[in-house]
C-alpha positions in Angstrom: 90.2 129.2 78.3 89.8 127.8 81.9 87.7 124.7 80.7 90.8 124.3 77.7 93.4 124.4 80.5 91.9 121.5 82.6 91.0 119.9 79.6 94.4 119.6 78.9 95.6 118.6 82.7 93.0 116.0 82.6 94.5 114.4 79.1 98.1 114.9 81.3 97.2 113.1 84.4 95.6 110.6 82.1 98.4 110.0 79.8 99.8 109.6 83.3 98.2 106.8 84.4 98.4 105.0 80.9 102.3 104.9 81.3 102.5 103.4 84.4 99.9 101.1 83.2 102.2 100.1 80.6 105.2 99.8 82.5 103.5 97.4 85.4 102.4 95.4 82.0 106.0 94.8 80.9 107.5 94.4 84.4 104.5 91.7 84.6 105.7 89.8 81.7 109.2 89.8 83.1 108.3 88.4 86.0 106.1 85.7 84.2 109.0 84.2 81.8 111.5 84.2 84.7 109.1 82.3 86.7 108.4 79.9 83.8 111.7 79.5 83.3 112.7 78.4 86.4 109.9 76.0 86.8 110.9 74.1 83.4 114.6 74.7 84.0 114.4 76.3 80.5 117.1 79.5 79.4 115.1 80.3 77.0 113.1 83.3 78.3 116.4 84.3 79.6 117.3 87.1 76.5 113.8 88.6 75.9 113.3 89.2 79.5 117.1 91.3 79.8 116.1 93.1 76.6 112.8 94.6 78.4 114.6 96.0 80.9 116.2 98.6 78.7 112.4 99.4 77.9 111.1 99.6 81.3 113.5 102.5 82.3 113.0 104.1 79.6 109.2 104.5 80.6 110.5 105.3 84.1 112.2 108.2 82.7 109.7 109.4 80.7 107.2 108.9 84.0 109.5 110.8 86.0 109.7 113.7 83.8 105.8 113.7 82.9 105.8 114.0 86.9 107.8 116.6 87.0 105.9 118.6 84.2 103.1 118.4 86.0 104.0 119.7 89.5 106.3 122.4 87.6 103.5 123.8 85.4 100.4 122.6 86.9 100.9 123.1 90.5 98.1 120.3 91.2 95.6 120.5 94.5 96.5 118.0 97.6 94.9 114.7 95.8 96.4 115.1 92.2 99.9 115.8 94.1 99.1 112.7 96.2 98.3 111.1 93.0 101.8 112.6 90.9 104.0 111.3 94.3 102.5 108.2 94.7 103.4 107.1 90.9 107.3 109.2 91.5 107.7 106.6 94.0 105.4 103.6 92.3 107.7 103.6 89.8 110.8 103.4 91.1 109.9 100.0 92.9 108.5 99.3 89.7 111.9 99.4 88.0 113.4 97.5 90.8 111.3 94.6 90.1 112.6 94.7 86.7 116.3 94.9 88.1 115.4 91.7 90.0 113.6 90.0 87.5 116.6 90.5 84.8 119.1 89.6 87.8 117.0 86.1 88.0 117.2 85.8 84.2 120.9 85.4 84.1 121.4 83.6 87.2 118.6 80.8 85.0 121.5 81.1 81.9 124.0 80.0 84.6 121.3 77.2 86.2 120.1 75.7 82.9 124.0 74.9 82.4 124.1 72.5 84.9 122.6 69.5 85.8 118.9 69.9 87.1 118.3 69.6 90.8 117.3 66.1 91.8 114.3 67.3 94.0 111.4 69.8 93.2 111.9 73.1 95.3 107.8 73.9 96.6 109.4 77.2 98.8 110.3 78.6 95.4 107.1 77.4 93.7 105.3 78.7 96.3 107.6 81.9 96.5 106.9 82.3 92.3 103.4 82.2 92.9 103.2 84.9 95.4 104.8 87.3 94.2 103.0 87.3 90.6 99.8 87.6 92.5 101.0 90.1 94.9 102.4 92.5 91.6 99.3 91.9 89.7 97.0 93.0 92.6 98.8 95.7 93.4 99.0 97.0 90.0 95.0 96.2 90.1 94.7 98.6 92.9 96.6 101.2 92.5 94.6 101.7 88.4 91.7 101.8 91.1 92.9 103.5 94.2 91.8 100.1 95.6 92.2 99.9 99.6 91.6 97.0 100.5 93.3 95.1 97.8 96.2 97.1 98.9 96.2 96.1 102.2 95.9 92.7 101.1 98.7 93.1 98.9 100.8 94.5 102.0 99.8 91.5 104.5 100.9 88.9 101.8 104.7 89.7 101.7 105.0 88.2 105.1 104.3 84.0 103.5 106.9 85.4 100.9 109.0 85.8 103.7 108.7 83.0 105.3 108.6 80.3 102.2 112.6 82.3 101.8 113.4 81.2 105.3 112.2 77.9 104.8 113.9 77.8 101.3 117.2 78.6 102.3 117.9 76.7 106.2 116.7 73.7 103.6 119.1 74.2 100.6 122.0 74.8 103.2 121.3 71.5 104.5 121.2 70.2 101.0 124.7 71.8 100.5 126.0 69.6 103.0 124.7 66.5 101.9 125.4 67.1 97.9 128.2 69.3 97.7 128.2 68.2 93.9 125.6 70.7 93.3 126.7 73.3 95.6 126.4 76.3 92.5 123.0 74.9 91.9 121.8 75.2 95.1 124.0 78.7 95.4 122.1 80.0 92.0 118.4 79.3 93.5 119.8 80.9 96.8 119.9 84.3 94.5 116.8 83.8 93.1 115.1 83.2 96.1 116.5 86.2 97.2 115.4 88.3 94.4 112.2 87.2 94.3 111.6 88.2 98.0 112.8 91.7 96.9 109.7 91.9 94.6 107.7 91.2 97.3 109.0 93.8 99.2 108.6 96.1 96.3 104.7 94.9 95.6 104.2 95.5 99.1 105.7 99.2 98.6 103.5 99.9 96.0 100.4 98.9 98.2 101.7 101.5 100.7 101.5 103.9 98.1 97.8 102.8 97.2 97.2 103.9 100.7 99.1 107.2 100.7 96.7 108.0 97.8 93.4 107.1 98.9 94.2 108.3 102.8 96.3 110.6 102.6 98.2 109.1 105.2 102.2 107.2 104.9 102.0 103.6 106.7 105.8 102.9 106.0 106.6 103.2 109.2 103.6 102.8 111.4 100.2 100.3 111.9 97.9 100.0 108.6 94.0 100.8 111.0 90.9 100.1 109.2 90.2 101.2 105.2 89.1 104.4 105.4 85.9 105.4 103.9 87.2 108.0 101.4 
């Protein structure tokens, strides 16, 4: 009977893992077509991308509850209640990513209905870049309780920060000089914006990698050395 019980804990935990899994795979392909879209100045993506949204909450409810199942019934040991708190709050920042990726999607309907911008934006290029890299490794490492990628993760989000900066004291300038295109500029303002908020939220994830493999929160205080655990 013993052997039955943690049989079935194991398949729970498990099934667990698998959802959040799945929902860092749709909040990935969110975050993909509203980065292609703004790089070909194409609405397309726009529709499919606000239709997953309604998906990815739904697996953070089902998450949530599966968490609280667990901690309810199962009353898990210190590392599986690491592991069941670390996904409550994964999660959450997961569905705020997809928040801010649908948020970009219909600020790109309102920017593919005006002229294109006359000059290529790199800070946003650059900012795109980042934080699909930064969401990918994090989801990477926390499938693998994965330290030092999580760290790595964590470091990151300060370039994100800075190629916003840069982005926006140039666009105000550009404001200035072609007030023409002043919602154009004000649109990629917003994304900008939102795309720094994923960083933010890959970079909370990475925390939460860190929680689970140390045992230790490093919101609020310096990272050290990977531990050896």
């Amino acid at each position: 009977m013993r052997e039955h019980v943690s049989g079935q804990y194991d398949a729970e935990l498990d099934e667990l893992r698998a959802m959040v899994t799945e929902m860092g795979g749709l909040v990935e392909r969110q975050l993909s077509a509203v980065c292609e879209g703004l790089a070909t100045w194409n609405a397309d993506p726009a529709e499919p991308v606000i239709a997953l949204d309604k998906a990815v909450n739904r697996l953070e409810v089902r998450i949530d509850d599966a968490c609280t199942h667990i901690i309810a019934k199962r009353q898990p040991t210190a590392s599986d209640l690491r592991l069941v708190m670390s996904i409550v709050k994964a999660i959450t920042d997961l569905e705020r990513i997809g928040d801010e990726t649908t948020r970009i999607a219909k600020m790109l309907e309102t920017l593919c209905a005006l002229p294109p911008l006359r000059d290529p934006l790199p800070e946003l290029t650059e900012m795109m870049t980042r934080v699909q890299s930064m969401l990918a490794d994090a989801l990477n490492a926390f499938v693998r309780v994965d330290e030092a990628r999580a760290l790595d993760v964590i470091t990151r989000d300060r370039s994100v920060d800075r190629a916003y900066q840069a982005l926006v004291e140039r666009l105000l300038g550009e404001m200035e000089a072609h007030p023409a295109q002043l919602r154009s500029y004000h649109n990629v303002i917003w994304c900008a914006r939102s795309f720094e908020r994923i960083g933010d939220h890959a970079k909370n994830v990475g925390e939460y990698i860190i929680y689970l493999a140390r045992g230790q929160d490093v919101r609020h205080q310096g990272l050290g050395a990977p531990s050896d655990r």
